[in-house]
N, C-alpha and C positions, 0 to 999 in steps of 0.2 A: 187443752185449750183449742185445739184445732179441730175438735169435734163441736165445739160449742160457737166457732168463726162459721163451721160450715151449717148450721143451723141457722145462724144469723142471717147467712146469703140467702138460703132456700127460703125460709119461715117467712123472713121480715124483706128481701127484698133488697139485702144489701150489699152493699160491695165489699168486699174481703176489708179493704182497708176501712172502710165506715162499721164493717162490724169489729173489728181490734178497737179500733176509737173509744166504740158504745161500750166495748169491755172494760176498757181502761177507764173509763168513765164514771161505771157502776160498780168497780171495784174501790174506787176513789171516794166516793159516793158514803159505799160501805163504811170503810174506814174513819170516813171523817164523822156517822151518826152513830157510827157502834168501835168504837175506838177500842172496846175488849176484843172485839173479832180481827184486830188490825193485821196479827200475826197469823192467826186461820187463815185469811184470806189472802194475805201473799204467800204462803205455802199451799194453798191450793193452786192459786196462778202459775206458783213458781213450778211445781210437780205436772200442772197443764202445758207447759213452757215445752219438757222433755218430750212429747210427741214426734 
């Protein structure tokens, strides 16, 4: 997850915390239109987590 925070700052222009935000967001996001990926998706988070 912290390869994809630092992508956010560089790319887009964000600050560390507005990019975790946007993460959490669009992982949110995920879950709630693809509700089969709900468990993909916090286990990618969660595996992005141990950085």
């Amino acid at each position: 997850m912290n390869e994809l925070v630092e992508r956010l700052v560089n790319e887009a222009a964000l600050t560390p915390e507005q990019a975790q935000q946007a993460i959490v967001t669009i992982a949110g996001f995920v879950k709630e239109k693809f509700p089969m990926l709900g468990g993909a998706v916090d286990q990618i988070f969660s595996a992005g987590n141990k950085d």
